[in-house]
DSSP file (Angstrom, degrees, kcal/mol; ACC not computed):
  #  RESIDUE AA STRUCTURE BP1 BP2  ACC     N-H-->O    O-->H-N    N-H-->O    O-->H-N    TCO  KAPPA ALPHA  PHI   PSI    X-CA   Y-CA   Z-CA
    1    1 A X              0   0    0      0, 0.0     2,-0.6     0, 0.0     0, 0.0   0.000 360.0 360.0 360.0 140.3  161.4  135.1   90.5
    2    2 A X        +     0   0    0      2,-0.0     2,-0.3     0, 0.0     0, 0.0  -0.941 360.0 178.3-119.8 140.8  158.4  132.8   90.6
    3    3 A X        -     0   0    0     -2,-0.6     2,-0.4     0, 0.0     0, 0.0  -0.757  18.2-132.3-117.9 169.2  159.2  128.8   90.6
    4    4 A X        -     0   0    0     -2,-0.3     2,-0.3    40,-0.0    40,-0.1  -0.886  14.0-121.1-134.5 150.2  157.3  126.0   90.8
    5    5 A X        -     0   0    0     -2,-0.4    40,-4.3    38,-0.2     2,-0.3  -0.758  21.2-164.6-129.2 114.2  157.4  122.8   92.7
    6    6 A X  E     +a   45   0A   0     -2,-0.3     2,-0.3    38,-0.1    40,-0.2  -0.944   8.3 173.7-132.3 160.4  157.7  118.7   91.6
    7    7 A X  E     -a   46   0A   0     38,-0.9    40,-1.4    -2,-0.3     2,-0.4  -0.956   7.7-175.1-155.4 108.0  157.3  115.8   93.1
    8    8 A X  E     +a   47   0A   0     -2,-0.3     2,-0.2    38,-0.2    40,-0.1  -0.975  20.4 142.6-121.9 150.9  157.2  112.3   92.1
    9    9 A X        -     0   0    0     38,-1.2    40,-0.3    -2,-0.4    38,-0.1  -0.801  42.0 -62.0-161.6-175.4  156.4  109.3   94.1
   10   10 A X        +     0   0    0     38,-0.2     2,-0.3    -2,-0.2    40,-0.2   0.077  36.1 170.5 -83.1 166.2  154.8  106.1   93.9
   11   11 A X        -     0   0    0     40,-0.2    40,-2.6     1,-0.1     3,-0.1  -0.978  25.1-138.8-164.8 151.0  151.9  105.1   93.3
   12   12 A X  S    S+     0   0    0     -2,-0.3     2,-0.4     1,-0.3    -1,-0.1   0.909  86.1  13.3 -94.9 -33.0  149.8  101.4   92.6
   13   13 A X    >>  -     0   0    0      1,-0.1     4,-1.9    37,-0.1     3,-0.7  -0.965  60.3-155.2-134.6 131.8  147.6  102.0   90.1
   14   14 A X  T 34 S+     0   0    0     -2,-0.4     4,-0.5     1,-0.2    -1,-0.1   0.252  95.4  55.5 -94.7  27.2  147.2  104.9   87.7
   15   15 A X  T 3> S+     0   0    0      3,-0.1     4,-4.2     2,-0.1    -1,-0.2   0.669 106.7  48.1 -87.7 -36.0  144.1  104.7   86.9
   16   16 A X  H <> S+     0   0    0     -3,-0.7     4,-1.9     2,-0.3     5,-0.5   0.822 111.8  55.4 -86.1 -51.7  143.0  105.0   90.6
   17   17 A X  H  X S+     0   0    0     -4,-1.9     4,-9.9     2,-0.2     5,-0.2   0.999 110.6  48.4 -49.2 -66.9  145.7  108.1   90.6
   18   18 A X  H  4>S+     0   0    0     -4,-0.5     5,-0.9     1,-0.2    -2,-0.3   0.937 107.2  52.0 -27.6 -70.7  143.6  109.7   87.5
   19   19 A X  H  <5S+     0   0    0     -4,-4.2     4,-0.4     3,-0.2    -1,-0.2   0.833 117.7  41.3 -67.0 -24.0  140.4  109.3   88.9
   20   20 A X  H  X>S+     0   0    0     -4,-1.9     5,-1.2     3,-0.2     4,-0.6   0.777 119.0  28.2 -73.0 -59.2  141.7  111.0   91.8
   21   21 A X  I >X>S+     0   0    0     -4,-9.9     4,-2.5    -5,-0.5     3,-1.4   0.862 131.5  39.7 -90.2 -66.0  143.7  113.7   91.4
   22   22 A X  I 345S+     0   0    0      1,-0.3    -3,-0.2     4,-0.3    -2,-0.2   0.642 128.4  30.9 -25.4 -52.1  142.1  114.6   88.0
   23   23 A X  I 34<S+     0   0    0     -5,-0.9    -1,-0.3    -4,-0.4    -3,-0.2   0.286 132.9  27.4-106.4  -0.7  138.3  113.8   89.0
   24   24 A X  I <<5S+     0   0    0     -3,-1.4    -2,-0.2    -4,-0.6    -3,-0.2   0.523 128.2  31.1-132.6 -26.3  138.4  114.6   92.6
   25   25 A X  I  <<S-     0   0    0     -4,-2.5    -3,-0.2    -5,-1.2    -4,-0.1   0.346 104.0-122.1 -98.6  -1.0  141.0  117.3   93.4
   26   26 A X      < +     0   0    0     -5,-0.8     2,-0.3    -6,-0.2    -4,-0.3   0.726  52.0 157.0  89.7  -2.5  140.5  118.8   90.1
   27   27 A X        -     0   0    0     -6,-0.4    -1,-0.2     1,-0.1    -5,-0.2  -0.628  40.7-116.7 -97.5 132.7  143.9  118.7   88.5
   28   28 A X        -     0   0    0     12,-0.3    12,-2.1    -2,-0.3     2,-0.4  -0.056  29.3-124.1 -71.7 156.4  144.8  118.8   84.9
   29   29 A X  E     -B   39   0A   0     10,-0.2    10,-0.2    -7,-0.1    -1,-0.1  -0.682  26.7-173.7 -96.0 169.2  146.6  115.9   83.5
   30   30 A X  E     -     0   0A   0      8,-1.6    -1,-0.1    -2,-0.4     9,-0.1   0.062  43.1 -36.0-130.5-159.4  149.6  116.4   81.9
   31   31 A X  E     +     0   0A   0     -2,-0.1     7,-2.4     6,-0.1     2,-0.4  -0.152  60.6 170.3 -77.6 167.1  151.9  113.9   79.9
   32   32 A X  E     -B   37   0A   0      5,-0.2     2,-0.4    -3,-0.1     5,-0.2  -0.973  18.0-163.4-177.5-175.0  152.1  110.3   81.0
   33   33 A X  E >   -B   36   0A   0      3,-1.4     3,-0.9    -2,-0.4     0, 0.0  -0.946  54.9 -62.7-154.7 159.8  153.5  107.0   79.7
   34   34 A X  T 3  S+     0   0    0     -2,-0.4   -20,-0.1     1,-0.2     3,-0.1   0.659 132.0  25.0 -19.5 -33.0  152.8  103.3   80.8
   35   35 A X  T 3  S+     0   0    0      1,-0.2    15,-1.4    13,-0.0    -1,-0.2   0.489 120.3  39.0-141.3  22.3  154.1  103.8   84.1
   36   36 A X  E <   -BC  33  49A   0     -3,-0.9    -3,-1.4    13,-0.3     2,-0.6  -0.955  50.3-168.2-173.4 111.0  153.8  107.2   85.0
   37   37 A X  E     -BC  32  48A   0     11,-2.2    11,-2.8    -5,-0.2     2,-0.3  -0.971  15.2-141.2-134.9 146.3  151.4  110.5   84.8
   38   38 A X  E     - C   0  47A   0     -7,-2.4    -8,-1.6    -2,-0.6     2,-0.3  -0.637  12.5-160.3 -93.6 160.6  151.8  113.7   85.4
   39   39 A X  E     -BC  29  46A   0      7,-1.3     7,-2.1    -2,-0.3     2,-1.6  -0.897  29.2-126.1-162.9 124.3  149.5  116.3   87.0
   40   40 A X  E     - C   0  45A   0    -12,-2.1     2,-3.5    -2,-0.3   -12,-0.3  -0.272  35.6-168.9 -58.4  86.9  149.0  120.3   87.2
   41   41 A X  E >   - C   0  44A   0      3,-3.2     3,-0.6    -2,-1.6    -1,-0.1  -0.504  67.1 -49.3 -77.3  77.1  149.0  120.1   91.3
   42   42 A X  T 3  S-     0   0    0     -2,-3.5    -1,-0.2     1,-0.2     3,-0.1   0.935 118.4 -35.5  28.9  58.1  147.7  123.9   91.7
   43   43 A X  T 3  S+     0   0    0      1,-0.4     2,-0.3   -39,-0.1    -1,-0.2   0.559 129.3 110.1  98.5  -6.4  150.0  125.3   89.7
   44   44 A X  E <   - C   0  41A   0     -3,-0.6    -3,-3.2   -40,-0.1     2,-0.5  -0.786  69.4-119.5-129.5 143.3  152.6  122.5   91.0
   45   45 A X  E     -aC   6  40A   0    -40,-4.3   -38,-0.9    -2,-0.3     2,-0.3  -0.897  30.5-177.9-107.4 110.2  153.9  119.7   89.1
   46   46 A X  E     -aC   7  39A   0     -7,-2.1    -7,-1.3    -2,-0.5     2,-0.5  -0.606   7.9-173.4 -90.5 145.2  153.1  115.9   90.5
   47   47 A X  E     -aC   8  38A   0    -40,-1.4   -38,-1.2    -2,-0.3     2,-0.5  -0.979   5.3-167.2-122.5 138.3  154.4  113.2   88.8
   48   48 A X  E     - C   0  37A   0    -11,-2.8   -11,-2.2    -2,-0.5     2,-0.3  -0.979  14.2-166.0-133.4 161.5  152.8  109.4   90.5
   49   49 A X  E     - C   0  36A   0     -2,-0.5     2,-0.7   -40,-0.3   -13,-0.3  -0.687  32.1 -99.2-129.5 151.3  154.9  106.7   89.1
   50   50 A X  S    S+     0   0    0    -15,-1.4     2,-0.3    -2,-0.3   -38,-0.2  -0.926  80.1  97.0 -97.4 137.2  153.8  103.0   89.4
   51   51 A X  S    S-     0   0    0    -40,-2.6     2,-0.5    -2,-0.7   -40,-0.2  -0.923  87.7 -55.0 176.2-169.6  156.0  101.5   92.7
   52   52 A X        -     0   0    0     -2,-0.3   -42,-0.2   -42,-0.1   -40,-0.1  -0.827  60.1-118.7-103.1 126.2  155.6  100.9   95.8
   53   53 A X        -     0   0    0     -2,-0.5     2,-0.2    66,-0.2   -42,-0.1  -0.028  44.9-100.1 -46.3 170.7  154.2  104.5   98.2
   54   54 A X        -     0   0    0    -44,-0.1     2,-0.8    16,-0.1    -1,-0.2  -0.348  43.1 -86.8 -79.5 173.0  156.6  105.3  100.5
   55   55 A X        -     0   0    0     -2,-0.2     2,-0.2    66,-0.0    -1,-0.1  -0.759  44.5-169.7 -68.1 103.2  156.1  104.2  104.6
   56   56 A X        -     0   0    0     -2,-0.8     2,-0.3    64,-0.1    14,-0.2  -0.672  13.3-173.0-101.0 161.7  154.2  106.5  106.6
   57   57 A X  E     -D   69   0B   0     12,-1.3     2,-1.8    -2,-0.2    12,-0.7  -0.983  35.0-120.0-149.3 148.0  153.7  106.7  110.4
   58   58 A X  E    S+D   68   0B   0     -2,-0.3    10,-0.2    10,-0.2     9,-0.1  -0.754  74.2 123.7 -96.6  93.2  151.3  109.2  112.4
   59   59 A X  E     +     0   0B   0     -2,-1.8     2,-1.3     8,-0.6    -1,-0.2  -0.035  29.0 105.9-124.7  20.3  154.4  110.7  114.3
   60   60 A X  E     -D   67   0B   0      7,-1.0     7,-3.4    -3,-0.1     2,-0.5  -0.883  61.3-150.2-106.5 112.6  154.1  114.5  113.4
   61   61 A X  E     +D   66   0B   0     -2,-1.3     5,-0.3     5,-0.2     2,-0.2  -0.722  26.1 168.2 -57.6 109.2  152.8  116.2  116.8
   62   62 A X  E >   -D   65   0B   0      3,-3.3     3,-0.9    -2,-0.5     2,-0.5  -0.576  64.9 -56.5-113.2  86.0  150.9  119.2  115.4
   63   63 A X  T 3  S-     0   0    0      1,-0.2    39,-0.0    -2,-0.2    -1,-0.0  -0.922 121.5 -17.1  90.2-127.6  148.9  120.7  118.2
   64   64 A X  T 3  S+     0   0    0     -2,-0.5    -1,-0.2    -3,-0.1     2,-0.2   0.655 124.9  77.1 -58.7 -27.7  146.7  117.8  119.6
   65   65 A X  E <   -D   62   0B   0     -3,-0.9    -3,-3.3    -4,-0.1     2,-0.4  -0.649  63.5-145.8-117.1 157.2  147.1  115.4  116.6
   66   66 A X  E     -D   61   0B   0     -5,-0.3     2,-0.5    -2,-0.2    -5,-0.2  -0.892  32.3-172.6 -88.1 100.5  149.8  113.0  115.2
   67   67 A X  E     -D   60   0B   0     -7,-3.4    -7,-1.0    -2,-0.4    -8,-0.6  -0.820  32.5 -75.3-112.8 149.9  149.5  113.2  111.5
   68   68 A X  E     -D   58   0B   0     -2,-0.5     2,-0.3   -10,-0.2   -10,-0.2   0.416  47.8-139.5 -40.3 159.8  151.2  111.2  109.1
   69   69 A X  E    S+D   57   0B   0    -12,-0.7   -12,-1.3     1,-0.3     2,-0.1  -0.897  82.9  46.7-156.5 136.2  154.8  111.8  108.2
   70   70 A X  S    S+     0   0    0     -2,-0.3    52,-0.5   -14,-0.2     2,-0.4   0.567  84.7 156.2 -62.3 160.2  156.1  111.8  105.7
   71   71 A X        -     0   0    0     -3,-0.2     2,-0.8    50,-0.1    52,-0.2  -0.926  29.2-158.8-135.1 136.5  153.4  114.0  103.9
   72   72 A X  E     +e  123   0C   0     50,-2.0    52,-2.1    -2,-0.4     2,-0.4  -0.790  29.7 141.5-107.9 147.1  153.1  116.3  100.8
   73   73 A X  E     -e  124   0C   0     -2,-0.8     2,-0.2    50,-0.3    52,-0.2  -0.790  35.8-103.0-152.2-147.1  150.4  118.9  100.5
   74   74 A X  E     -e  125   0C   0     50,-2.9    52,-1.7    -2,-0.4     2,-0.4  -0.679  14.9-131.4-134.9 176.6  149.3  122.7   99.3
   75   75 A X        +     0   0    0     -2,-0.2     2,-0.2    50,-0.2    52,-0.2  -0.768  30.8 175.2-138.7 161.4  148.6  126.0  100.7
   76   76 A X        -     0   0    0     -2,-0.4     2,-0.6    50,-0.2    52,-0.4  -0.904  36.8-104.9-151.7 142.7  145.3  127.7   99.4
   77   77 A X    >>  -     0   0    0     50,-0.2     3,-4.1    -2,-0.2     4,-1.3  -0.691  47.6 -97.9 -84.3 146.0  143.8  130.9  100.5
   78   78 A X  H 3> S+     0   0    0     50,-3.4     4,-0.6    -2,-0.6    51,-0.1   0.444 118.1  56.1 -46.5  -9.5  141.1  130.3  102.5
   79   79 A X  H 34 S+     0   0    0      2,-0.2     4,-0.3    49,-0.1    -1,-0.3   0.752 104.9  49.8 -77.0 -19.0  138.5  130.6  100.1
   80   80 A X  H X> S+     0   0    0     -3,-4.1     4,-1.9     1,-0.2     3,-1.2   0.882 109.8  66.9 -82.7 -23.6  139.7  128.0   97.7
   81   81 A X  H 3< S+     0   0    0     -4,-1.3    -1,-0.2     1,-0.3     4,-0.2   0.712  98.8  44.4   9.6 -82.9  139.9  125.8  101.0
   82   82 A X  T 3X S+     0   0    0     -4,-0.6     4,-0.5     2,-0.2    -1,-0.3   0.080 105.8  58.8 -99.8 -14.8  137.1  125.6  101.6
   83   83 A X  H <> S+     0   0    0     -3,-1.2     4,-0.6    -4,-0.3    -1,-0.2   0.757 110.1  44.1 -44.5 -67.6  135.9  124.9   98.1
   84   84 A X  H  X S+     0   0    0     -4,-1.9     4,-3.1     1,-0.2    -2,-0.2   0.628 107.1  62.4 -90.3   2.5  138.0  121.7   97.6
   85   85 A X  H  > S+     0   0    0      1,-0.2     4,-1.3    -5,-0.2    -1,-0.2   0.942 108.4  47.3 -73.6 -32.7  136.9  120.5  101.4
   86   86 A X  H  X S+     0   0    0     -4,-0.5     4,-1.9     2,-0.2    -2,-0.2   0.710 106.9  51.0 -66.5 -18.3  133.7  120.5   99.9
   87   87 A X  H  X S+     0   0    0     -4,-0.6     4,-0.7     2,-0.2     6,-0.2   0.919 111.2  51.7 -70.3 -60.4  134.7  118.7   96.8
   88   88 A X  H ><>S+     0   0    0     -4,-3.1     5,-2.3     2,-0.2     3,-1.0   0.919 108.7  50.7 -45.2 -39.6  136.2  116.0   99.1
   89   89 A X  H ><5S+     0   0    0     -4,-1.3     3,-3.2     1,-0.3    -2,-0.2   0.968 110.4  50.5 -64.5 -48.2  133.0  115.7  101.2
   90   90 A X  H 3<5S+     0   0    0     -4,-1.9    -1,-0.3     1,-0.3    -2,-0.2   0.500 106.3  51.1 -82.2   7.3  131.2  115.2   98.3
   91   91 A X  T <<5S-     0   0    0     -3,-1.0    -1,-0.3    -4,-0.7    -2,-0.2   0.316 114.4-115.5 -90.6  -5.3  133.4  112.7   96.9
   92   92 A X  T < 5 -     0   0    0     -3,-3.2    -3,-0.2    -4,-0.2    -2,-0.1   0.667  45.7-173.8  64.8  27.4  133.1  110.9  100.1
   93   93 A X      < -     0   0    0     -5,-2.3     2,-0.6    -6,-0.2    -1,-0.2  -0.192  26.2-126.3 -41.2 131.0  136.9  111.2  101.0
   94   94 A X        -     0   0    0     22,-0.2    22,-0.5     4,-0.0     2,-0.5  -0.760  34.1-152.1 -74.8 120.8  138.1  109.3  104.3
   95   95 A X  E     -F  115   0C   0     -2,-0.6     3,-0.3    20,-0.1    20,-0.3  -0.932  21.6-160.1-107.7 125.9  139.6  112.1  105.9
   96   96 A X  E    S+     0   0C   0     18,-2.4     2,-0.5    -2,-0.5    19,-0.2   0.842  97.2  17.5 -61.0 -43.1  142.7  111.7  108.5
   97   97 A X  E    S-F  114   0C   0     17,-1.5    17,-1.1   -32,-0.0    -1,-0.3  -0.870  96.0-128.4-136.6 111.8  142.2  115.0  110.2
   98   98 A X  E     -     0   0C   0     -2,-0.5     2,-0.2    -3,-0.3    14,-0.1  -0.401  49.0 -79.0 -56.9 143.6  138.7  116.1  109.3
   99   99 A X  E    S+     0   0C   0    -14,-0.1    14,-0.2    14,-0.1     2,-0.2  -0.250  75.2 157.0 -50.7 110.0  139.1  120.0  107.7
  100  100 A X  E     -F  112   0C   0     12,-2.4    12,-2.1    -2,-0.2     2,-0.3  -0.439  44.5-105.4-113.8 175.2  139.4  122.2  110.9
  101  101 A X  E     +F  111   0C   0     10,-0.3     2,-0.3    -2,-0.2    10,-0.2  -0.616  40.1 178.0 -81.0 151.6  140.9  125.8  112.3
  102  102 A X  E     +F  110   0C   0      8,-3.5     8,-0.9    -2,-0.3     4,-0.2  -0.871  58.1  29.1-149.1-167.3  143.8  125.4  114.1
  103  103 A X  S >  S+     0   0    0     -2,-0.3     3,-1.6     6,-0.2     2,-0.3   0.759  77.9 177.9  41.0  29.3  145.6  127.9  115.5
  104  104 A X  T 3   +     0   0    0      1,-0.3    -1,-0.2     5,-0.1     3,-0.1  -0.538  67.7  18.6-101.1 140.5  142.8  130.0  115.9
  105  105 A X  T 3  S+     0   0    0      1,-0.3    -1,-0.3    -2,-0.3     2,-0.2   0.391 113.5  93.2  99.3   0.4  143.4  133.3  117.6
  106  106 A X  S X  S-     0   0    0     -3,-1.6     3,-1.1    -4,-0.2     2,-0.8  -0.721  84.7 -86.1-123.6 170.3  147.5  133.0  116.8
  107  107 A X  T 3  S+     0   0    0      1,-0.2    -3,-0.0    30,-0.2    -4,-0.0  -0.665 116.7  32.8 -86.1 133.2  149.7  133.9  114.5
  108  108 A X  T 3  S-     0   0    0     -2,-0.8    -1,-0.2    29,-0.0    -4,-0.1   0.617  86.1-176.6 115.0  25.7  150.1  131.6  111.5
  109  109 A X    <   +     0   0    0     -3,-1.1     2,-0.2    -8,-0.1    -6,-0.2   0.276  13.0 163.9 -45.3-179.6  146.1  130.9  112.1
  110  110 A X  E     -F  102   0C   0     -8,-0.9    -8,-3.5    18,-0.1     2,-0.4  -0.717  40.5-137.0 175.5 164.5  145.0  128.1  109.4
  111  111 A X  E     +FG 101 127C   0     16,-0.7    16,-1.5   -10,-0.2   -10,-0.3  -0.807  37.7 179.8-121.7 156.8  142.4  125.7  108.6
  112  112 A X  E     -F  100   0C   0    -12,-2.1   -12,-2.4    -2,-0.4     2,-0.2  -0.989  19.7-157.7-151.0 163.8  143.7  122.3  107.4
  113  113 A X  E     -     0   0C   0    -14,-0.2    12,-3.6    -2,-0.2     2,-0.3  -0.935   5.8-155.4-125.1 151.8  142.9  118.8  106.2
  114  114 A X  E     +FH  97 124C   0    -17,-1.1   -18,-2.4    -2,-0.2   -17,-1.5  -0.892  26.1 127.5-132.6-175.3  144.4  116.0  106.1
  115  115 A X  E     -FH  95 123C   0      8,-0.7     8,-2.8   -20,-0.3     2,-0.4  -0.992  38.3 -94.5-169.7 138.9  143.9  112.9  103.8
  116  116 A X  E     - H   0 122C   0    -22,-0.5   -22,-0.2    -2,-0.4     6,-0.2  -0.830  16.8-140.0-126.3 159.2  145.1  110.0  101.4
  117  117 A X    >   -     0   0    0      4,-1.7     3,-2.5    -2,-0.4     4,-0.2  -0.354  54.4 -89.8 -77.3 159.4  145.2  109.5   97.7
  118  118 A X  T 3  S+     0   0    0      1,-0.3    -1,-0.1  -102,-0.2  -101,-0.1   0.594 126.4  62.6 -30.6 -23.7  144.2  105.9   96.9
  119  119 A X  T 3  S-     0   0    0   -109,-0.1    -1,-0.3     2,-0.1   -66,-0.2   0.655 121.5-101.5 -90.2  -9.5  147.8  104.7   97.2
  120  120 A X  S <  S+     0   0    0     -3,-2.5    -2,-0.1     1,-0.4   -64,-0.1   0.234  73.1 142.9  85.1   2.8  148.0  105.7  100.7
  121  121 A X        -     0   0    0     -4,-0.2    -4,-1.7  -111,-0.1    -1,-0.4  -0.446  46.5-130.2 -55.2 149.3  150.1  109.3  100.4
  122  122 A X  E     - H   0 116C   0    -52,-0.5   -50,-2.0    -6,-0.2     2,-0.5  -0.858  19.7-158.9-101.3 156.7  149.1  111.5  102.6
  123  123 A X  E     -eH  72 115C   0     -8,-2.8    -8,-0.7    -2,-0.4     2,-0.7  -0.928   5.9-163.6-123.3 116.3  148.2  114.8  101.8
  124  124 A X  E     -eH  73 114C   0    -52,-2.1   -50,-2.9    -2,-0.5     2,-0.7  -0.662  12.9-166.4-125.5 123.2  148.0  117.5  104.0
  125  125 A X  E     -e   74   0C   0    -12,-3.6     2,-0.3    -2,-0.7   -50,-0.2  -0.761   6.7-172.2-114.4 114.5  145.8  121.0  102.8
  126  126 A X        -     0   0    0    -52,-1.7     2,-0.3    -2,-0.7   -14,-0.2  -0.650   8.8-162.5-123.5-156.5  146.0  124.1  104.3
  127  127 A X  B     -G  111   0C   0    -16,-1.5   -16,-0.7    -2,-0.3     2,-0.3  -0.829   7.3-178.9-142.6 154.2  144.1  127.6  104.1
  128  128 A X        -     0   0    0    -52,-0.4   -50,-3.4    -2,-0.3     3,-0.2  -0.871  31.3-131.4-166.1 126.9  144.9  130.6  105.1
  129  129 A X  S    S+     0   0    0     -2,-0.3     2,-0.2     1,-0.3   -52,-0.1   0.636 101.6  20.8 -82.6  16.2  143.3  133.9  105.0
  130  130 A X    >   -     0   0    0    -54,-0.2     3,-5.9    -3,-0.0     4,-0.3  -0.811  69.0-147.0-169.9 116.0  146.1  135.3  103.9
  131  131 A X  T 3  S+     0   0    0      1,-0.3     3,-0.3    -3,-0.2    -2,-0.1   0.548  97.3  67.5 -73.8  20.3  148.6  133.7  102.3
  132  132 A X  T >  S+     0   0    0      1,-0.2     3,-0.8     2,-0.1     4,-0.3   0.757  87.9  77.2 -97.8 -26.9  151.3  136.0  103.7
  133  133 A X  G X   +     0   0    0     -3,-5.9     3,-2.2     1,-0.2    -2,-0.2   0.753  63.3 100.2 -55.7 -12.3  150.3  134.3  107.1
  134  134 A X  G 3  S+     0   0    0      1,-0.3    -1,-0.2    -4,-0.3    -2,-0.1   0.810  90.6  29.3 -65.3 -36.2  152.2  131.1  106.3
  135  135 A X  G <  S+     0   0    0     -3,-0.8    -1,-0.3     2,-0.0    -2,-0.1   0.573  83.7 142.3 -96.8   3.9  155.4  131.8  108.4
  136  136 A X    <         0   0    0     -3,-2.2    -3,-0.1    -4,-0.3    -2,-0.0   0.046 360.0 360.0 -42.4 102.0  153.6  134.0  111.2
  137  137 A X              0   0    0    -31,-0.0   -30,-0.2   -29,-0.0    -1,-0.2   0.629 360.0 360.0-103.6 360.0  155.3  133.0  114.0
């Protein structure tokens, strides 16, 4: 059975949301209202809302770095990775954890970035060269 994944949160401005996930990650929009839009999150359903984001703090230890928490993101295989890191660069994204390897030489190897949407979510992407790797412990 294959399912799919939503998410709503907050967001300040939806325009700023629009230009962002739609014009810089690439994702279609979807239905939307006054206060609210949806968006085809790879395949994945986003909802951003107008409110206030949640509170984040860089308290999640992962390997060297403290990265935001809470956080939402994706898996990609590692060519489409590598795709949208370039899309970010070239949109001149602030990046939290510039797009790296980690894990390299172990199991559950991955490249990641991480990163926030205009509102201040963070977003965490990772890659893999095989998507079967994701629980390789």
């Amino acid at each position: 059975m294959q399912s799919l994944f939503h998410l709503a949160f907050h967001v300040h401005d939806l325009d700023a949301a629009r230009h962002f996930y739609r014009d810089t990650l690439g994702c279609s929009e979807g239905r939307s209202t006054e206060s609210w839009v949806d968006f085809d999150f790879f395949g994945h359903q986003i909802s951003c809302h107008l409110g206030k984001p949640f509170e984040t703090s860089n308290t999640g230890l992962v390997g060297a770095h403290k990265v935001p928490m809470p956080h939402f993101g994706l898996v990609l295989k590692l060519e489409d990775w590598k795709l949208l890191a370039e899309r970010l660069r070239a949109a001149d994204t602030r990046f939290v954890l510039e797009p790296q390897v980690r894990f390299e030489g172990e199991p559950g190897e991955q490249w990641t970035m991480f990163f926030y949407d205009p509102s201040g979510n963070p977003i965490e992407v990772k890659g893999f060269r095989s998507l079967e790797q994701l629980y390789a412990h």
